[in-house]
Each structure stands twice: as C-alpha cells, then as structure tokens.
C-alpha positions in Angstrom: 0.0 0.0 0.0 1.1 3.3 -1.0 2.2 5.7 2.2 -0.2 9.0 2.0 1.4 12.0 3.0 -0.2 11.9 6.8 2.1 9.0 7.6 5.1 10.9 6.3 7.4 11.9 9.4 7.2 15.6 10.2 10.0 17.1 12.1 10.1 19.8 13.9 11.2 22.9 12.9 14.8 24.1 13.7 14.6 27.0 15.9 18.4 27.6 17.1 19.4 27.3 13.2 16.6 30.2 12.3 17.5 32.2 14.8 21.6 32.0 14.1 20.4 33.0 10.6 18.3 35.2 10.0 18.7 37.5 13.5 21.1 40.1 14.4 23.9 40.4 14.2 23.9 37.9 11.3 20.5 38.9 9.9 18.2 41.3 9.5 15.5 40.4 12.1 15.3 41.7 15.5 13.1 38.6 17.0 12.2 35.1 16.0 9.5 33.5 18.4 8.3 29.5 18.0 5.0 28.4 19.5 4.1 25.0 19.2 0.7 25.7 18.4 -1.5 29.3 18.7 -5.4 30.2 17.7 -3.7 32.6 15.1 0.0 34.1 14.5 -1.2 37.1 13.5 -3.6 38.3 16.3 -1.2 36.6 18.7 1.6 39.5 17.4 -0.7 42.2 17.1 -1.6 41.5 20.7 2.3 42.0 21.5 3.1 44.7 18.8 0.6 46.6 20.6 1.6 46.3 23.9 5.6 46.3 23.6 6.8 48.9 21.0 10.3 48.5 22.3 10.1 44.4 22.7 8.4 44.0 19.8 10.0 46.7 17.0 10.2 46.2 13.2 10.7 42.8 11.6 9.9 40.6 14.7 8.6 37.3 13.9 6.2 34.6 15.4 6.5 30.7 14.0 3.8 28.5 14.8 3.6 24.8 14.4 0.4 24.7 14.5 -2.5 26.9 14.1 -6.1 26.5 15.2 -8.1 29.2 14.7 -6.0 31.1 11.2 -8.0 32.8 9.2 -7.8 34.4 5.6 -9.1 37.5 4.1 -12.7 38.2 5.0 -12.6 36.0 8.1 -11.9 32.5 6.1 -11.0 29.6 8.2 -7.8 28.4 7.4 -6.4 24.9 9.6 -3.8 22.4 8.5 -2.1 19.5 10.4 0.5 20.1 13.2 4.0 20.5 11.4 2.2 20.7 7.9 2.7 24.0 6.7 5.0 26.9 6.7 2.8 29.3 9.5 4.7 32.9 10.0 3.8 36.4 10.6 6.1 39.3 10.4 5.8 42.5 12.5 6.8 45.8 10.1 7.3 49.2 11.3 7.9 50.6 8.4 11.2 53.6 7.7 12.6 54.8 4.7 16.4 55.4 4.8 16.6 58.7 6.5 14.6 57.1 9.5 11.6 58.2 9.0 8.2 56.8 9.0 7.2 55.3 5.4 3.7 57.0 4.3 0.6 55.0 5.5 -1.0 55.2 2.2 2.0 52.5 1.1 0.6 49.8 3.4 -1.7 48.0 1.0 1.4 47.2 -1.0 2.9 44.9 2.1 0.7 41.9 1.4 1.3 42.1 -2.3 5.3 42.3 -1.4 4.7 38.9 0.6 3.6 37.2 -2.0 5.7 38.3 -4.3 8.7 37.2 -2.0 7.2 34.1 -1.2 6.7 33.3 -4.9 9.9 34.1 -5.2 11.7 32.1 -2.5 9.6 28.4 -3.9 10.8 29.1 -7.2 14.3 29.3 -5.9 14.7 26.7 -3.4 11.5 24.6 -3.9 12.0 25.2 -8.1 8.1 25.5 -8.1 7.2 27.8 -10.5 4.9 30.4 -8.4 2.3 33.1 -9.3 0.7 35.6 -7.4 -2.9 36.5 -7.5 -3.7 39.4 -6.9 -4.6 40.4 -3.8 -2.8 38.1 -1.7 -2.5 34.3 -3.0 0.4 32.1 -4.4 -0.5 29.6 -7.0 1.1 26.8 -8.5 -0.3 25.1 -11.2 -2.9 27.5 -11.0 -3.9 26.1 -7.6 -3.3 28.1 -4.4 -0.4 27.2 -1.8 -0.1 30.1 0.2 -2.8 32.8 1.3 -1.2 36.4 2.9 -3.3 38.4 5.2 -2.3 41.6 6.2 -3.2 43.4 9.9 -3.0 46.9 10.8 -1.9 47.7 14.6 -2.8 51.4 15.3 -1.5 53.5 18.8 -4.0 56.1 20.4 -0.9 57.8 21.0 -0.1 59.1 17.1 3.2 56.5 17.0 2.8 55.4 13.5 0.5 52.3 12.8 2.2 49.0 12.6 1.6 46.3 10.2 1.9 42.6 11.1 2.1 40.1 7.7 0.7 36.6 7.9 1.7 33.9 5.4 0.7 30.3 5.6 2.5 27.8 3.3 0.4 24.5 2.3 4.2 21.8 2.6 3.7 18.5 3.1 -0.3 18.3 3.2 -2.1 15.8 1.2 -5.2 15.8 -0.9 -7.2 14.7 1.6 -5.8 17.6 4.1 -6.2 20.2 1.9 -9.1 22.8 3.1 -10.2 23.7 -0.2 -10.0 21.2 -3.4 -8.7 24.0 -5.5 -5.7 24.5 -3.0 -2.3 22.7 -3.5 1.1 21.9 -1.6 4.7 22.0 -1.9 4.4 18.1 -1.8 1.6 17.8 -4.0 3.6 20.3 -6.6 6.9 17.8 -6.1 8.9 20.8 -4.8 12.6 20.2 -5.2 12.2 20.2 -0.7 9.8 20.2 1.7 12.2 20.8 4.0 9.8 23.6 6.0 13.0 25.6 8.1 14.9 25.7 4.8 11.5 27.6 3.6 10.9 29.1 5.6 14.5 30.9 5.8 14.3 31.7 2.0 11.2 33.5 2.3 12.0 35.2 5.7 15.4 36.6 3.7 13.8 37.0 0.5 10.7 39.5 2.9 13.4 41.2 4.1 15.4 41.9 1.3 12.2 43.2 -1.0 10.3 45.0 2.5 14.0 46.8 2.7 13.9 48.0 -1.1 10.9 49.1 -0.7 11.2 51.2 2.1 14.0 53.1 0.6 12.4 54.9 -2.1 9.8 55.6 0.5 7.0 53.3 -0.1 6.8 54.0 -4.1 5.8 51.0 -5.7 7.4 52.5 -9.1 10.5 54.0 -7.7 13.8 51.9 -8.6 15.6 50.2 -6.4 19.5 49.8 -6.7 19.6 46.3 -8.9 17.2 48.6 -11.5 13.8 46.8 -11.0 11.7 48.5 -8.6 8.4 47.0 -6.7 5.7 46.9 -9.6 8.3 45.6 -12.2 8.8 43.1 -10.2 5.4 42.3 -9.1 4.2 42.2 -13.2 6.3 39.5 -13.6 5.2 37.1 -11.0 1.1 38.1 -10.9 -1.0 36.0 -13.0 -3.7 38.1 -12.8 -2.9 41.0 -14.5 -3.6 41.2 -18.3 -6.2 38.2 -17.6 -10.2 38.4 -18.2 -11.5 38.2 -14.3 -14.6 38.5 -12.5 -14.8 40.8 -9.0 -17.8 39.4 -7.0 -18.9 42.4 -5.0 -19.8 42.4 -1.2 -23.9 44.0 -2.5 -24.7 40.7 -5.1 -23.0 42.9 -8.3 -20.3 41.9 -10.1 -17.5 43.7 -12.4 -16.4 41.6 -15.5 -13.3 43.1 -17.1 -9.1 42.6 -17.9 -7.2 43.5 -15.7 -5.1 46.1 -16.7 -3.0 47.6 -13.7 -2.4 48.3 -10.2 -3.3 51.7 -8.8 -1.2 53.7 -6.2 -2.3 52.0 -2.9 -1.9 48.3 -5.1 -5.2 48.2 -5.6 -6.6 46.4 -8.8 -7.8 48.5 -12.3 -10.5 46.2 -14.4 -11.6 47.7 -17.8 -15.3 46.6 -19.0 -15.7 45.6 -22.7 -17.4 49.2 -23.5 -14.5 50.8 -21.9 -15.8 51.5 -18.3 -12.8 51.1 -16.3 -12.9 50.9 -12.1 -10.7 50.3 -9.3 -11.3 47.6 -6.6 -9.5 46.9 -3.6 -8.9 43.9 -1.7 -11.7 45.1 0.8 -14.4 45.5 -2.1 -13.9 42.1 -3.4 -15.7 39.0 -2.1 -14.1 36.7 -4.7 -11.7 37.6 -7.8 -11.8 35.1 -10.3 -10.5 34.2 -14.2 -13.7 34.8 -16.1 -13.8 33.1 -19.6 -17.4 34.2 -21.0 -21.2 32.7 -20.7 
C-alpha cells in the first residue's frame, strides 16, 4: 500500500538554526518567536506589537507549528495538520532610509510584497514555478499554496501604525488535508524540498530583502531600487492576474467583469469593462476575484 502523506514523518522545525540565521547580528531580524501551536500568528503578534513597542520593533517574527483558529481574508477559516505548513507572521514598522516613518498610504502594498517574496523564494529553493494572484495568493499550477493576510496595529498615542504580515505555506499536506480542493502543496507540486525551516529561511530573507527595497524609495511601488527593477516591475512578472479576463464578486450581489489592466497607487486592482468603463477595486471591495472566460 502506497504511504499517504499523513504517515510521512514531520520534524520539527529548527529553531536555534533560524535564529543564528536570520537575527542580528547575522540577519536582518530583530526577534524570531516559536510556538508549538497558537489560535492565530497574526492576532497573537498584534496583541504584542501593541503592547511592547520596544520588545516587539520592526521585523519581529512569530512561528507557529500549529495553528487552530487562522483565518484568511474576509474571516476565512484556514487549519492544516500540526508541522504541515510553513505558519509565520512578520511585525513591520515601516522607515525609509533617512529614519523616518514610510507613508501610510504605502501599506496595502505589504501583502502584495509577501507574495511576491514568497513566490519568489519556492521558485528558488522549492524550483516550483509560483504566481501571485492578486490580492494576496500564491498559485502553483494555478492552484493556491499560500494565502497572505495583512493586519494593521494602530496606537492612540499618534506612534505610526504597525503592520503585522501573515503567510501560511500548504508543505507537506495531502489531498485529503487540503481545506479547499482547489488548493495545492509544496508536496503535491513535487517541490525540489519540503524541508519547511529551509523555507521558511528563504522567504523570511527573501521578505526582508524586498520590504527593505521598498522602504528606501519611501514606499513608491514605481520607484527603482539599486539592482534597476523596482516594486511593480517586479510584481508584473510574477502576478498571473494581470492582463487576464477576471470576474470581482462584490460584497452588495454585483459583479465587475473586465481585464485586468493595472495596479493603482495604494496596489489596488484596475478592471476595464468591454465598453471601456474602467474601475478600481480593492482587496476590501472584493468577495471573490476570479479568471472569467465568458457565458
């Protein structure tokens, strides 16, 4: 009989070797916390964030092994097996290069930056070829392996707002673990590893790299960066969705069909009707986004 991904051994991850790598002085983090298992990453940081500017200051991170209650945009549930997946969430405060704060009206590009990082780091090290739909998934094979959900952290005080960044990877699930049939996994996909600390690395250093880009031309998606590509050039590469025939679902019952044509400002999406009508949607005015092929 065949062995089904559920019996395959799951080892832990390997805190001690994160930590050496990717925290000062050797990298660019500034905390790397491991739970064994947590309701959700990203409420459990925010929680923190909010509570311990100091403790808790720009690119701290929170690993989970397991996550119970995670959920996706617009309050999805999202669950996997203990030691399955790739769950992480990364505390930004953003500053450009002169120290100060990076405007808030950049936020909305951070989850798109996730993606694009993570799609980045599985074609690398996993040799998966990865897209990002826009606003905040990674496909393979046109299935979905990652979802990114993005959390704002605001002070009473005026301190700028922080942003917290929640990825979870699908690694060694099988079909009959997967939450949704149309999702996928790095096992599934074959990935050259499913080793999940060696993935987790090569997205955390991949984030960092691209959120610290970014930062220094001051949050400007179309501003280049010192290797000559800049944040939108880089993101047209990797995004399936643009230049594609979609379908936005509305929150009121309506529904936009269009191509999508471009990214705005804030990284929200442009759809152009058939008769020219052209309209902007954000990730908050969309219930679903999908490829629309015709009647």
């Amino acid at each position: 009989m065949s062995q089904s991904f559920s019996d395959v051994d799951r080892p832990a991850l390997d805190f001690e070797g994160l930590s050496d790598a990717l925290c000062a002085p050797l990298g660019p983090y500034r905390k790397l916390e491991l739970v064994e298992s947590t309701g959700s990453t990203n409420s459990d940081l925010a929680t923190k964030a909010s509570g311990d500017k100091v403790g808790f200051s720009d690119l701290s991170v929170l690993v989970a092994e397991e996550q119970t209650q995670g959920r996706g945009r617009l309050d999805r549930q999202w669950t996997a097996p203990p030691r399955s997946s790739v769950i992480v969430s990364v505390l930004l405060r953003p500053f450009n290069q002169a120290g100060n704060p990076v405007p808030t009206q950049s936020y909305g590009w951070f989850s798109l930056l996730a993606a694009m990082s993570l799609a980045e780091a599985l074609g690398e090290y996993a040799q998966l070829e990865a897209k990002v739909k826009w606003p905040n998934d990674v496909l393979v094979s046109g299935r979905k392996i990652s979802g990114i959900l993005a959390q704002m952290v605001s002070y009473p005080d005026g301190t700028p707002p922080a942003v917290v960044i929640g990825s979870g990877v699908n690694v060694t699930l099988g079909k009959e673990d997967l939450p949704v049939p149309t999702a996928t996994s790095v096992a599934l996909e074959k990935g050259a590893t499913t080793d999940r600390t060696i993935l987790l690395m090569s997205y955390l250093r991949v984030f960092a790299q691209r959120y610290r880009q970014f930062c220094n031309v001051n949050g400007d998606p179309k501003a280049q960066w010192k290797d000559g590509s800049s944040l939108l050039s880089r993101l047209q590469k990797v995004m399936v969705t643009l230049g594609q025939q979609v379908r936005a679902e509305l929150p009121n019952g309506g529904e936009i069909i269009g191509e999508a044509f471009g990214l705005d400002s804030f990284g929200a999406l442009k759809v152009r009707e058939a008769d020219g009508t052209e309209h902007v949607v954000s990730a908050g005015d969309v219930v679903h986004l999908r490829p629309y092929e015709g009647s």
